[in-house]
N, CA, C and O of each residue as an XYZ file, in Angstrom:
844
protein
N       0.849     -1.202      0.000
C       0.000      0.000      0.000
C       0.883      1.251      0.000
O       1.896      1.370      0.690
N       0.244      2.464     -1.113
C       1.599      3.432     -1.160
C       0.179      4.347     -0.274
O      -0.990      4.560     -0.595
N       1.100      4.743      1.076
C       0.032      5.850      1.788
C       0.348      7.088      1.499
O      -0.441      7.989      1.215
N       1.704      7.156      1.581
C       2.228      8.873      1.242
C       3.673      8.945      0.223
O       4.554      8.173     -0.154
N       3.406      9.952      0.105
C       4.704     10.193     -1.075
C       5.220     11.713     -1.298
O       4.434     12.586     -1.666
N       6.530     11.965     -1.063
C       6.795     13.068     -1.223
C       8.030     13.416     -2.363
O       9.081     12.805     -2.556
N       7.440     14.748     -3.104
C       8.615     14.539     -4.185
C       8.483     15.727     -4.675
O       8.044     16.630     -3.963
N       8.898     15.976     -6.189
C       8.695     17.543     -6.675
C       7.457     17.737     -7.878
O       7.254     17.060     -8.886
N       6.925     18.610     -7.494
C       5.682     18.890     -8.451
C       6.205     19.421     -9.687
O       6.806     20.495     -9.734
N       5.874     18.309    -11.198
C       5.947     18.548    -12.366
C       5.089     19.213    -12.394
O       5.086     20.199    -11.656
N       4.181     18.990    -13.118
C       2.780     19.251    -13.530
C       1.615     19.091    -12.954
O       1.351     18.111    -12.258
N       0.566     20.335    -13.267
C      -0.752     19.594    -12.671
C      -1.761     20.114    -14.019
O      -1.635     21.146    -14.678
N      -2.698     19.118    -14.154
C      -4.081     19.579    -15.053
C      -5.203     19.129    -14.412
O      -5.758     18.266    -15.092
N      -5.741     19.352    -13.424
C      -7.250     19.374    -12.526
C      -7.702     18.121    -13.515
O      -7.878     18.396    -14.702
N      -7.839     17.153    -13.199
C      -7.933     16.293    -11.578
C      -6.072     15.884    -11.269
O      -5.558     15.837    -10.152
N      -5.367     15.639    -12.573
C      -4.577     15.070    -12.305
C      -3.181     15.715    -11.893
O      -2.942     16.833    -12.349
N      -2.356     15.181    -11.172
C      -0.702     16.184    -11.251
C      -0.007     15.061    -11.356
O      -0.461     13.932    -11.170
N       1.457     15.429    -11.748
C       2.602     14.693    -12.090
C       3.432     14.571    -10.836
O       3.199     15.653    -10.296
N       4.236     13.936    -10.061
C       5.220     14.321     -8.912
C       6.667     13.081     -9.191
O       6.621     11.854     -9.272
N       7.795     13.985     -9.276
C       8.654     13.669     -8.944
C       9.253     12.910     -7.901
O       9.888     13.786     -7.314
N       9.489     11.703     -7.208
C       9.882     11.259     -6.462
C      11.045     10.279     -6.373
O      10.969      9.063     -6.552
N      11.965     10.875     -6.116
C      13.455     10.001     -6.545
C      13.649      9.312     -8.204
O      14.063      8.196     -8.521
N      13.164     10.478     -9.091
C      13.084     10.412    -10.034
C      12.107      9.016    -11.087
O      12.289      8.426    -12.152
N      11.049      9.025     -9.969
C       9.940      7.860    -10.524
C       8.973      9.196    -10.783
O       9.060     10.049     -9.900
N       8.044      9.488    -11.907
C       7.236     10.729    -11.684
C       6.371      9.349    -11.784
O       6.432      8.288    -12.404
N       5.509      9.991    -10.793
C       3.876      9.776    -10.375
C       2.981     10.327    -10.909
O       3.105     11.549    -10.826
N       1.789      9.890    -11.628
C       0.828     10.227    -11.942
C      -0.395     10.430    -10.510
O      -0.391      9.485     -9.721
N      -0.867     10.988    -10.363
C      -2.033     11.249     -9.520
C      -3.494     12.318     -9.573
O      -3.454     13.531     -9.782
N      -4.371     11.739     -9.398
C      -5.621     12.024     -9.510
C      -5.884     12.811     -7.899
O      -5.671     12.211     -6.846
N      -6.434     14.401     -7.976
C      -6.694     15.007     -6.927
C      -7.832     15.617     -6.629
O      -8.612     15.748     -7.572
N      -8.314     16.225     -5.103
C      -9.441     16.919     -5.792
C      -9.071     18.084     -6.039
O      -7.906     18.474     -5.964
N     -10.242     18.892     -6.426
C      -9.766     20.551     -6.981
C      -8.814     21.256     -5.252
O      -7.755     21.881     -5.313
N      -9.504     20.945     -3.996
C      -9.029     21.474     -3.256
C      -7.636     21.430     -2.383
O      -7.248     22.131     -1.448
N      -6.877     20.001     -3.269
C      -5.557     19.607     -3.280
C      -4.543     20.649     -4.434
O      -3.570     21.403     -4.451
N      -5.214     20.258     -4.995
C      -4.792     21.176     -5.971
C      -4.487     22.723     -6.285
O      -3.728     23.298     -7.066
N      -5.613     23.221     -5.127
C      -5.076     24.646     -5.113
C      -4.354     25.475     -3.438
O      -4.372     26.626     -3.002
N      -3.799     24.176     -2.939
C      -2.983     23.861     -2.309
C      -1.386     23.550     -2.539
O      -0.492     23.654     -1.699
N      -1.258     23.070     -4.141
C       0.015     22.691     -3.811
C       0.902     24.187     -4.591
O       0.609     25.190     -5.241
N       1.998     23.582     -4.066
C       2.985     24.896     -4.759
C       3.866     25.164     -5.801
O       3.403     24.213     -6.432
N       4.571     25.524     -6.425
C       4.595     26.372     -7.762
C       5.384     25.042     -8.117
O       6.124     24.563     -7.258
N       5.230     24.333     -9.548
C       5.716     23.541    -10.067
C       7.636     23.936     -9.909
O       8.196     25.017    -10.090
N       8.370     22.288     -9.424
C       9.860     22.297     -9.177
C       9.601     22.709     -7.753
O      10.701     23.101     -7.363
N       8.938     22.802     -6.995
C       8.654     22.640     -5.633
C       8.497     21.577     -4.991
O       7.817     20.662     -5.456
N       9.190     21.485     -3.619
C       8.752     20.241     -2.617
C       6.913     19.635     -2.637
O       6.081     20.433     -3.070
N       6.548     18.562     -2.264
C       5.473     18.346     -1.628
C       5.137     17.505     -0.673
O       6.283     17.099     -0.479
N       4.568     16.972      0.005
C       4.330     16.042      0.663
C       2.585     15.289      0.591
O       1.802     15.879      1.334
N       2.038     14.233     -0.117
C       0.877     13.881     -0.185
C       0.541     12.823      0.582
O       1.474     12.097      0.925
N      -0.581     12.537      0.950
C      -0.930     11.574      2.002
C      -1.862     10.836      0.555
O      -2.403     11.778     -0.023
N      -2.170      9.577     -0.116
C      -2.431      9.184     -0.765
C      -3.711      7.959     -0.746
O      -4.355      7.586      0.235
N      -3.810      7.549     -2.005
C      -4.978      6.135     -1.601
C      -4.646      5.304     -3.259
O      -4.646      5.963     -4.298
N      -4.436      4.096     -3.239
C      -4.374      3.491     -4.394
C      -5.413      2.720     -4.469
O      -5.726      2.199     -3.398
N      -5.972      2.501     -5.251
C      -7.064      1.569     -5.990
C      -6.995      0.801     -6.855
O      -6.589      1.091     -7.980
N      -7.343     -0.229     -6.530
C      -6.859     -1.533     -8.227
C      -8.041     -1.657     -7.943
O      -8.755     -1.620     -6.941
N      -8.192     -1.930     -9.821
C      -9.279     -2.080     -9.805
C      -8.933     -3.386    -11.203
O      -7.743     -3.657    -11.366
N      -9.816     -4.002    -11.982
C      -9.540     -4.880    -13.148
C      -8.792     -4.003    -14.319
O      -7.672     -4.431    -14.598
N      -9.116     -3.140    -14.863
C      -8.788     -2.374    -15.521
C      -7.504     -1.299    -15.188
O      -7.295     -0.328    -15.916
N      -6.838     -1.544    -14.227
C      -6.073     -0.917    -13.908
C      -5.793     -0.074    -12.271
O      -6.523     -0.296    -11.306
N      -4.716      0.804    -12.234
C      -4.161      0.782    -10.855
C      -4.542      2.631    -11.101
O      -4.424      3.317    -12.117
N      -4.938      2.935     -9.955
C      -5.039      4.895     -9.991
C      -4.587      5.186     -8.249
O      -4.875      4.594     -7.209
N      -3.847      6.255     -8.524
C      -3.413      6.863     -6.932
C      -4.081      8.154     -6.915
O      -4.120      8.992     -7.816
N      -4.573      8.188     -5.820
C      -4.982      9.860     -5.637
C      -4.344     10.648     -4.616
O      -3.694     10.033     -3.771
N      -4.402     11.663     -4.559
C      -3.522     12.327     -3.576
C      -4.460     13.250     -2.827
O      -5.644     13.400     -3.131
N      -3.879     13.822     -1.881
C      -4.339     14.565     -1.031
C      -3.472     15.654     -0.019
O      -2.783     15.213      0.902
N      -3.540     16.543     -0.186
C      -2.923     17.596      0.800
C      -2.839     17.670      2.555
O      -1.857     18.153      3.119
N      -4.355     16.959      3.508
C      -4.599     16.577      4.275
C      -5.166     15.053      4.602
O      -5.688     14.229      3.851
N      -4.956     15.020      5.565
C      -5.166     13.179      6.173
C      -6.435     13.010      6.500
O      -6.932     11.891      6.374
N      -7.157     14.038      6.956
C      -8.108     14.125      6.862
C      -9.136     13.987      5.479
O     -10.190     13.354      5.413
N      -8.557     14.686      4.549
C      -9.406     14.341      2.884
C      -9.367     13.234      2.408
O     -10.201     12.776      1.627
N      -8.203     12.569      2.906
C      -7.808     11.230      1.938
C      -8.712     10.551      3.247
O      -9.048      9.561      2.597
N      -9.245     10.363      4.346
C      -9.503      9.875      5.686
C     -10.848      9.714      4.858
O     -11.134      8.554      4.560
N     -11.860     10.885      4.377
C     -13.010     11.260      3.879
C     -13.332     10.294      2.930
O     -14.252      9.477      2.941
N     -12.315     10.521      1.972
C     -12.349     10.162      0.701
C     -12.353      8.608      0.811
O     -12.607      8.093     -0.278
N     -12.173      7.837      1.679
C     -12.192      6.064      1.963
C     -13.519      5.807      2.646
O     -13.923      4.644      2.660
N     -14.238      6.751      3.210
C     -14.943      6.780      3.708
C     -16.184      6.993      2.801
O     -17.201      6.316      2.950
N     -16.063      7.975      1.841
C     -16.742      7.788      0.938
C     -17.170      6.746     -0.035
O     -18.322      6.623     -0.450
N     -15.760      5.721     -0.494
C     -15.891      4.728     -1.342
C     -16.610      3.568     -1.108
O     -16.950      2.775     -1.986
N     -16.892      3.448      0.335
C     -17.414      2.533      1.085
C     -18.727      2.453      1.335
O     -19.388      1.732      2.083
N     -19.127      3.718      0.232
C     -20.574      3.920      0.556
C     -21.243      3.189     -1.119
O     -20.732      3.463     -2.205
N     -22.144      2.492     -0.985
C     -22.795      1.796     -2.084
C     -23.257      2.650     -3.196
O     -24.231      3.364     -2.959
N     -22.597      2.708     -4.639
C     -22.328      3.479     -5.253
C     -21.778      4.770     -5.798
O     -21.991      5.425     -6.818
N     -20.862      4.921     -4.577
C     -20.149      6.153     -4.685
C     -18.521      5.400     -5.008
O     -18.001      4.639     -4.192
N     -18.088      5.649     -5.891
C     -16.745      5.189     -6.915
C     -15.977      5.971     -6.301
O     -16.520      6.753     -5.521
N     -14.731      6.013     -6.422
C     -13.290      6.962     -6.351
C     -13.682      7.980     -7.365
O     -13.883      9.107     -6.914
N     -13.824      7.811     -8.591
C     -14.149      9.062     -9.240
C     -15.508      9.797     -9.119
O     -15.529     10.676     -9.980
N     -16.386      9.790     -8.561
C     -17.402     10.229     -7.784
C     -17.193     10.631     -6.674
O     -17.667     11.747     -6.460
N     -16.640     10.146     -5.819
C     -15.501     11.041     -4.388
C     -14.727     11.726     -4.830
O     -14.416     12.498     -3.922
N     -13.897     12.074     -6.146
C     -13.514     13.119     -6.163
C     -13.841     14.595     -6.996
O     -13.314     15.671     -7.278
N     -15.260     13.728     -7.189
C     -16.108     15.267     -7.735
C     -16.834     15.242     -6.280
O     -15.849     15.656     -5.668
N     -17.385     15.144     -5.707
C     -17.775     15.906     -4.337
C     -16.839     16.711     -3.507
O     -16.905     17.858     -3.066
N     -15.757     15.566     -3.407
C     -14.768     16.291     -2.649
C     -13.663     17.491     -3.402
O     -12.625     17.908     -2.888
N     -14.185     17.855     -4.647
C     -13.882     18.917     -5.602
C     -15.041     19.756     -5.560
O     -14.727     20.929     -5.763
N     -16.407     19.565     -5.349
C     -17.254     20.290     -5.688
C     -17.621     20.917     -4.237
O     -17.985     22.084     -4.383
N     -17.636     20.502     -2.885
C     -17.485     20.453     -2.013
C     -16.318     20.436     -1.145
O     -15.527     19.511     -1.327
N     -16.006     21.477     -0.029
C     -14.899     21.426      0.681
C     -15.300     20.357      1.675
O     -16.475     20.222      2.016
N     -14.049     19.387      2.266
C     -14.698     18.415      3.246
C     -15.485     18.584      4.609
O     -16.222     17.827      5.240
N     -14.904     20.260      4.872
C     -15.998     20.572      5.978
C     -17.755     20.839      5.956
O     -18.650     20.701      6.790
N     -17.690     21.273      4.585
C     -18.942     21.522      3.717
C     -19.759     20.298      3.524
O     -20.955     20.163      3.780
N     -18.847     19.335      2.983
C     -19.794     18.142      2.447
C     -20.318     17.499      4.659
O     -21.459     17.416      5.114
N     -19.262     17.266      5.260
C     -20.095     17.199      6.467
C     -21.180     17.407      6.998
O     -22.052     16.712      7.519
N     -20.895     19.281      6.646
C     -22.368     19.733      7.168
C     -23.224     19.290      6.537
O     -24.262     19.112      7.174
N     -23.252     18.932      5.170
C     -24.623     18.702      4.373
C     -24.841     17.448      4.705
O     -25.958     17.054      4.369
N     -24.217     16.724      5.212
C     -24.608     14.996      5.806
C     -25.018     15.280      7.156
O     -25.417     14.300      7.785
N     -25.014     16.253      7.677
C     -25.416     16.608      9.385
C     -27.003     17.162      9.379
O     -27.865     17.093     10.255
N     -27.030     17.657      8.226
C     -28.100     18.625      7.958
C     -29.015     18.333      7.175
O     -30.084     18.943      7.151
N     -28.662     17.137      6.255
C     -29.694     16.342      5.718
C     -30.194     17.331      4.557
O     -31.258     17.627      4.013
N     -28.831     17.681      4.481
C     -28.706     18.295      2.706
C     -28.724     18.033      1.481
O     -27.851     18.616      0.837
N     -29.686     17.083      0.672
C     -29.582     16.169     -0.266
C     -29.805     16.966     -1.354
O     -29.373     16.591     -2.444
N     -30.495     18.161     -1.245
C     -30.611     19.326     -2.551
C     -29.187     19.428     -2.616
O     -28.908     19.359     -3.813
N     -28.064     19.566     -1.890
C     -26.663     20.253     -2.292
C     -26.041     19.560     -2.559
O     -25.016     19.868     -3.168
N     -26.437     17.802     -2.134
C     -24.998     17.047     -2.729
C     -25.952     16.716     -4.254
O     -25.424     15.902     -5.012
N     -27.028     17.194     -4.607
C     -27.461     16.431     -5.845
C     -26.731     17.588     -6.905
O     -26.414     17.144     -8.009
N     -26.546     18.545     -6.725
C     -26.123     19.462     -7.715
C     -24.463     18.963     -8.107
O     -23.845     19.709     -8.867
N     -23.906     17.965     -7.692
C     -22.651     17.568     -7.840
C     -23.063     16.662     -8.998
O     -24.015     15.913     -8.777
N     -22.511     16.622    -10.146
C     -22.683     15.538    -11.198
C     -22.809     14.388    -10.635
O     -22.586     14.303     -9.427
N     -23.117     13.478    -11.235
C     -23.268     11.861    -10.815
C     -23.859     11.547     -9.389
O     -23.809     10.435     -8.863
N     -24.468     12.759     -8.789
C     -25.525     12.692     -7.786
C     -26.945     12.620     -7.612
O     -27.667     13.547     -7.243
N     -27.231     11.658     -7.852
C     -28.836     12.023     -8.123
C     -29.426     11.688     -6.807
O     -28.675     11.159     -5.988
N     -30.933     11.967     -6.408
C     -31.582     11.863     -5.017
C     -31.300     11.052     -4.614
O     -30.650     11.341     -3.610
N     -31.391      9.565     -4.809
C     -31.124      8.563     -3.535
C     -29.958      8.191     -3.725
O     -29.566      7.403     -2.865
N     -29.023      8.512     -4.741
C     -27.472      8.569     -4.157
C     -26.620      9.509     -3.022
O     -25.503      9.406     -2.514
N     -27.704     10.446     -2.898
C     -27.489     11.665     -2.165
C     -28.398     11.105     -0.549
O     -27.819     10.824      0.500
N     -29.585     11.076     -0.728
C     -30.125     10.172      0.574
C     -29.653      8.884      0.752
O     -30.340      8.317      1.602
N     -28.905      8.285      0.379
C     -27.874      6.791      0.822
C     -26.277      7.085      1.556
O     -25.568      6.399      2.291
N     -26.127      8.467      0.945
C     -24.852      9.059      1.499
C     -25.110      9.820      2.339
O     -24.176      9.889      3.138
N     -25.983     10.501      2.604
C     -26.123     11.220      4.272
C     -26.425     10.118      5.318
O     -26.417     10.218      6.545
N     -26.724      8.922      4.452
C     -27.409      7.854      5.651
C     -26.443      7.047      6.358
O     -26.484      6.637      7.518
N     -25.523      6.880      5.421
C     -24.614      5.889      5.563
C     -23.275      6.668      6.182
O     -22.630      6.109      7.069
N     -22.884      7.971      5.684
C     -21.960      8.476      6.081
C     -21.527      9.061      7.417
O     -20.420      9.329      7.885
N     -22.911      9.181      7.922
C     -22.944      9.980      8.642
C     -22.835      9.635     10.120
O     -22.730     10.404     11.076
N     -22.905      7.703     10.078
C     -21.966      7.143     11.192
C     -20.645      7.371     11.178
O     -19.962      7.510     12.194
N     -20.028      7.440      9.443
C     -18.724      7.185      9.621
C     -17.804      8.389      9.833
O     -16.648      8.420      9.409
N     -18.560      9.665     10.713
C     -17.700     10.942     10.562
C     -16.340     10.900     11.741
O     -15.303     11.562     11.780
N     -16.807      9.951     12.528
C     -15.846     10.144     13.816
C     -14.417      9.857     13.563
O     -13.967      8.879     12.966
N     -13.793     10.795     14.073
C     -12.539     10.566     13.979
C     -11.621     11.399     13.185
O     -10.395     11.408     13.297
N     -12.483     12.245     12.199
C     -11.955     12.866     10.776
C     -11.122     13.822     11.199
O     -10.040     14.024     10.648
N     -11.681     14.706     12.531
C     -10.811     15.683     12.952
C     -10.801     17.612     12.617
O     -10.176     18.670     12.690
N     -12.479     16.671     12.085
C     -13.353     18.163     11.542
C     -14.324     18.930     12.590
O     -14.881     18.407     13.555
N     -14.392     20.104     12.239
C     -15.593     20.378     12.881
C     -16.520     20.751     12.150
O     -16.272     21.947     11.992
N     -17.545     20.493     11.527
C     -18.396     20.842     10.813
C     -19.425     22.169     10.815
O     -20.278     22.515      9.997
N     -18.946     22.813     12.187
C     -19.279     24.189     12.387
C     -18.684     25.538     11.901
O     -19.097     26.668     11.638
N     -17.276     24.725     11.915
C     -16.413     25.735     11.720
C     -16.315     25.879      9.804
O     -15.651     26.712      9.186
N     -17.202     24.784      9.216
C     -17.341     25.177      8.050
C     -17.270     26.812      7.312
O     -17.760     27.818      7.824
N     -16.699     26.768      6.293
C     -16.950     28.458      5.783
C     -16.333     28.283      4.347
O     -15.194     27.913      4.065
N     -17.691     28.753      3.240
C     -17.303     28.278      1.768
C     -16.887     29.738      1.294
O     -17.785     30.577      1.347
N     -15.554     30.177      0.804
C     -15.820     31.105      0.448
C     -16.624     31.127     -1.119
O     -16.702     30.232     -1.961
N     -17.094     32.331     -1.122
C     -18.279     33.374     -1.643
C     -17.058     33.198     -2.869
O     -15.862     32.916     -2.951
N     -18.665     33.707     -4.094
C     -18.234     33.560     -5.803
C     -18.572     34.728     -6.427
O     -18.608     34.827     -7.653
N     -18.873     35.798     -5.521
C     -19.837     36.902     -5.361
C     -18.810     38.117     -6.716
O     -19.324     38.722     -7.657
N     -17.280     38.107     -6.308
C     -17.079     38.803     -7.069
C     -16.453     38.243     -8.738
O     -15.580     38.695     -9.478
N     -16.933     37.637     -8.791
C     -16.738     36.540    -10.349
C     -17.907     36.820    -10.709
O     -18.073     37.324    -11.820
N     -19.201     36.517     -9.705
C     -20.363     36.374    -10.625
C     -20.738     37.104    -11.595
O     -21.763     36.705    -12.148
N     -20.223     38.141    -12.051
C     -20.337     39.213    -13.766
C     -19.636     38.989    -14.270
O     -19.704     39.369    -15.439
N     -18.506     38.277    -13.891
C     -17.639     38.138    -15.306
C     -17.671     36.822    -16.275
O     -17.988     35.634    -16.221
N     -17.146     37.779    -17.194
C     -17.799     37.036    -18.404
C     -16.828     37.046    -19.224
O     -16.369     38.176    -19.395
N     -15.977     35.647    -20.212
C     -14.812     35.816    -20.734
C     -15.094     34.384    -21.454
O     -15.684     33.423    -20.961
N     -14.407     34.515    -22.998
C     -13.861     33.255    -23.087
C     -12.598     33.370    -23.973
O     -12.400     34.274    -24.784
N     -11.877     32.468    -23.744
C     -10.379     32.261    -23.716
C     -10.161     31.704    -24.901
O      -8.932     31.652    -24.851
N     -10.584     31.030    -26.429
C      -9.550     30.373    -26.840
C      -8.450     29.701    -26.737
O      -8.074     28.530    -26.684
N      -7.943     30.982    -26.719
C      -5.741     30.832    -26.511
C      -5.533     30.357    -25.299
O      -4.555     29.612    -25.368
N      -6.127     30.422    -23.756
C      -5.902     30.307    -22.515
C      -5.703     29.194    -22.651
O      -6.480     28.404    -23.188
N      -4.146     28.822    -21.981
C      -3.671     27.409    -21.442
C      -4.723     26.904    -20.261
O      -5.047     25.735    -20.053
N      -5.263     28.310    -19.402
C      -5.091     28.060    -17.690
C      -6.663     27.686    -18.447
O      -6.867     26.561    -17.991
N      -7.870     28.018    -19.347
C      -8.802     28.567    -19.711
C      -9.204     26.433    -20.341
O      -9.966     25.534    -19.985
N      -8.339     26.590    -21.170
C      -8.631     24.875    -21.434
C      -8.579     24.189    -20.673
O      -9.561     23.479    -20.459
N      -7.003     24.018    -19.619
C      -6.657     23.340    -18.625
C      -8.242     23.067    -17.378
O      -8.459     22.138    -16.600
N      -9.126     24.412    -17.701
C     -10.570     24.340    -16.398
C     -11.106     23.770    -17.247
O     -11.039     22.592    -16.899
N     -11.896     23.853    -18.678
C     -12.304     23.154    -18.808
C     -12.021     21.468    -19.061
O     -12.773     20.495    -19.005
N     -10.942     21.581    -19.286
C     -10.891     19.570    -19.285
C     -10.680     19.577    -17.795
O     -10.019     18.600    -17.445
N     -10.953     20.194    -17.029
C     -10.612     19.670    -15.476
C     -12.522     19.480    -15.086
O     -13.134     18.575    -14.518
N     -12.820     20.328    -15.485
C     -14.399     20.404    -15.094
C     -14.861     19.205    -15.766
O     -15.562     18.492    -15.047
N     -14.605     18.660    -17.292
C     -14.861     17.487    -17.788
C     -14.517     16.169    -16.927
O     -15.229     15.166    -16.966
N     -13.449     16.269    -16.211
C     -12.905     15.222    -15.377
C     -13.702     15.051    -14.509
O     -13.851     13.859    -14.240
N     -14.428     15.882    -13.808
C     -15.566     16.088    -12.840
C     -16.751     15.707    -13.423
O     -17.682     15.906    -12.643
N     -17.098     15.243    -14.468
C     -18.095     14.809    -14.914
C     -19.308     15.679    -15.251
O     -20.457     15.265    -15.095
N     -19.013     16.906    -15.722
C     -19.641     17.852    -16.852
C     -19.613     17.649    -17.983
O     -18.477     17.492    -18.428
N     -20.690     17.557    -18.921
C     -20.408     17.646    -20.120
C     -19.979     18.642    -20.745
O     -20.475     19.714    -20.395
N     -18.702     18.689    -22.118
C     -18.390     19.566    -22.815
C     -18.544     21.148    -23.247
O     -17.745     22.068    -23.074
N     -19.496     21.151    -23.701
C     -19.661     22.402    -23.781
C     -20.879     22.889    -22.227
O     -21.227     24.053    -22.030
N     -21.330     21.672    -21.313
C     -21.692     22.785    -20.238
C     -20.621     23.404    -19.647
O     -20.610     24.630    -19.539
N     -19.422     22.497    -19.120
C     -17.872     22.602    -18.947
C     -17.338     23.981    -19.529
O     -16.958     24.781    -18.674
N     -17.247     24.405    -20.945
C     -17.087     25.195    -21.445
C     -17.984     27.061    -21.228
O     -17.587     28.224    -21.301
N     -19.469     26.294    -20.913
C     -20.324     27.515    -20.488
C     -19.931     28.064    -19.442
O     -20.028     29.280    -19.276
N     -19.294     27.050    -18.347
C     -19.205     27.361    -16.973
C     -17.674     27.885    -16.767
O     -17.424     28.388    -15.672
N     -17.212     27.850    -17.195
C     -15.856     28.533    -17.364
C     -15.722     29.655    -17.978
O     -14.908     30.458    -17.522
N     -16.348     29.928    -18.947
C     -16.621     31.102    -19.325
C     -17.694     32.245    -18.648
O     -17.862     33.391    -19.063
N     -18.317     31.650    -17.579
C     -19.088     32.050    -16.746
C     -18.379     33.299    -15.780
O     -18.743     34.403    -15.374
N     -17.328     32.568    -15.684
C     -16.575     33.293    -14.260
C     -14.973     33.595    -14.610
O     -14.303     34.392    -13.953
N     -14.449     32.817    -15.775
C     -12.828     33.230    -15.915
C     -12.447     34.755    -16.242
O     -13.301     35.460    -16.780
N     -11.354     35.209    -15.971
C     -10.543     36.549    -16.115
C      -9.183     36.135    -17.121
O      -8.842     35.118    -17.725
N      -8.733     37.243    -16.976
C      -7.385     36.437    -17.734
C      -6.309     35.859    -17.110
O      -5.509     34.997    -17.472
N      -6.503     36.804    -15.616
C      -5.510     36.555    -14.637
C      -5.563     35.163    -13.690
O      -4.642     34.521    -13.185
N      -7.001     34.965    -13.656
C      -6.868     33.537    -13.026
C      -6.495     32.138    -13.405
O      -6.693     31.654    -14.519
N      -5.980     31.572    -12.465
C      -5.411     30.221    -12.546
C      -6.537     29.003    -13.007
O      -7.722     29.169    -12.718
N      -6.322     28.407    -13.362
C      -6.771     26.791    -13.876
C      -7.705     26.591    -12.619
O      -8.931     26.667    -12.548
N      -6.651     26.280    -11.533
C      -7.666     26.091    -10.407
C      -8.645     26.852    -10.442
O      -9.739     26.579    -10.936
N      -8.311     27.915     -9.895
C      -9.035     29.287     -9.580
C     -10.669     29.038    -10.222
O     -11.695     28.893     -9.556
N     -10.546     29.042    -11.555
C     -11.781     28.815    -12.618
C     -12.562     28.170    -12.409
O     -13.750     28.496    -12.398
N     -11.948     26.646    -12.096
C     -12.502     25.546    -11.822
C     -13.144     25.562    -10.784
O     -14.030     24.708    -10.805
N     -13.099     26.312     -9.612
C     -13.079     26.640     -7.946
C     -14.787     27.647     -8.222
O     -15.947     27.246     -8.119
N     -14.305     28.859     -8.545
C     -15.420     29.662     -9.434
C     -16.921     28.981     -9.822
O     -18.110     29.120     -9.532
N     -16.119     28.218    -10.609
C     -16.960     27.672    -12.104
C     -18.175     26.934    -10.765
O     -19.333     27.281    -10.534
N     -17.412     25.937    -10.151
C     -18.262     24.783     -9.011
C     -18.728     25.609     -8.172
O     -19.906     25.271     -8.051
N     -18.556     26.403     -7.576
C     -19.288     27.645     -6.378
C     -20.429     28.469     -7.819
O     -21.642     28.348     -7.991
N     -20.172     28.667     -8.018
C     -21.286     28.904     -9.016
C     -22.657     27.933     -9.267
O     -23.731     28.024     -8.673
N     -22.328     27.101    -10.197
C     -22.940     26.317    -10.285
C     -23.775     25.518     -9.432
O     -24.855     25.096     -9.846
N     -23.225     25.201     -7.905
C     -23.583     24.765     -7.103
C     -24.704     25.707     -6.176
O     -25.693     25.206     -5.641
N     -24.320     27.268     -6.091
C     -25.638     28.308     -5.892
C     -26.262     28.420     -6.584
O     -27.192     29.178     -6.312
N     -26.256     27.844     -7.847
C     -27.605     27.991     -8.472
C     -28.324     26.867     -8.769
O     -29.470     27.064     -9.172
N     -27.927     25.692     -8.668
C     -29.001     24.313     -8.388
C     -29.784     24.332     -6.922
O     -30.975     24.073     -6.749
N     -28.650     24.767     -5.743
C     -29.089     24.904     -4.289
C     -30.288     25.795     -4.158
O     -31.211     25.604     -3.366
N     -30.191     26.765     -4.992
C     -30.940     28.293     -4.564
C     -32.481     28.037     -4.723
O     -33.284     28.939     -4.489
């Protein structure tokens, strides 16, 4: 079992980053909120991880806290929720966030996450919500920041590396194409990052299925 791994950040394209580690680069699958965590590519890192075999092949995901990757096993264990379905919640949702909405019996907010529909959303507040102990959260201390000053802008990129890079990251999350494309253009600038967009794009989207 590989639990953690520390090495130098090649590359990242939302979901996935590259890492250097004694010159083995690693492929890894993250959520958005790992991701806009780590630091400037040719930088140190340190990830706390989860591997999955599956028939078709082997995927590692990473994680910034022990707590997300803690979540994120916790999630898989729930009857029909996949690794790649845990990491569009736990991208579309911060892990203190998705808590509260399992405390609170929030099934309007986890359905606005792709590949959530009602009783995948009422099976996961049901089931999860024994398994919170221990995580090291407080679910009070939740706080999403606000999309408030994006919400007018309006841009689309062509040429943007950071501008494609959101949308095939939002595709990874299980948007379709050109909604992917609407929603990025919803909220990008020129100045913001890949993440950034992607971050935007899901706080967006997510106040307006909730609302």
């Amino acid at each position: 079992m590989i639990t953690q791994l520390r090495g130098r950040l090649l590359d990242q394209r939302p979901p996935a980053l590259i890492l250097d580690v004694g010159g083995v680069g690693y492929e890894l699958d993250a959520p958005l909120s790992t991701h806009e965590q780590l630091p400037e590519r040719g930088q140190e890192v340190t990830l706390h991880t989860h591997l999955s075999v599956r028939e078709d092949g082997f995927t590692l995901y990473g994680f910034c806290n022990r707590n997300e990757r803690d979540l994120f096993r916790r999630l898989i264990r729930i009857s029909g929720v996949g690794p790649k379905l845990a990491l569009a919640l736990l991208s579309g949702l911060d892990g203190r966030e998705l808590i509260r909405c399992v405390r609170d019996d929030d099934a309007k907010r986890l359905t606005a996450i792709p590949g959530v529909g009602r009783k995948t959303a009422e099976r996961l507040i049901v089931e999860l919500r024994d398994r919170l102990e221990g995580l090291g959260w407080s679910a009070d201390a939740a706080a999403v920041d606000g999309a408030s000053a994006a919400d007018d802008a309006t841009a689309s990129f062509p040429g943007s590396s950071e501008f494609e890079q959101a949308v095939d990251g939002l595709q990874a999350l299980g948007y379709k194409p050109a909604e992917a494309v609407r929603m990025a253009r919803s909220v990008a600038t020129d100045e913001m990052s890949c993440e950034t967009i992607i971050r935007r794009a899901l706080q967006r989207s997510l106040a307006g299925r909730s609302g």
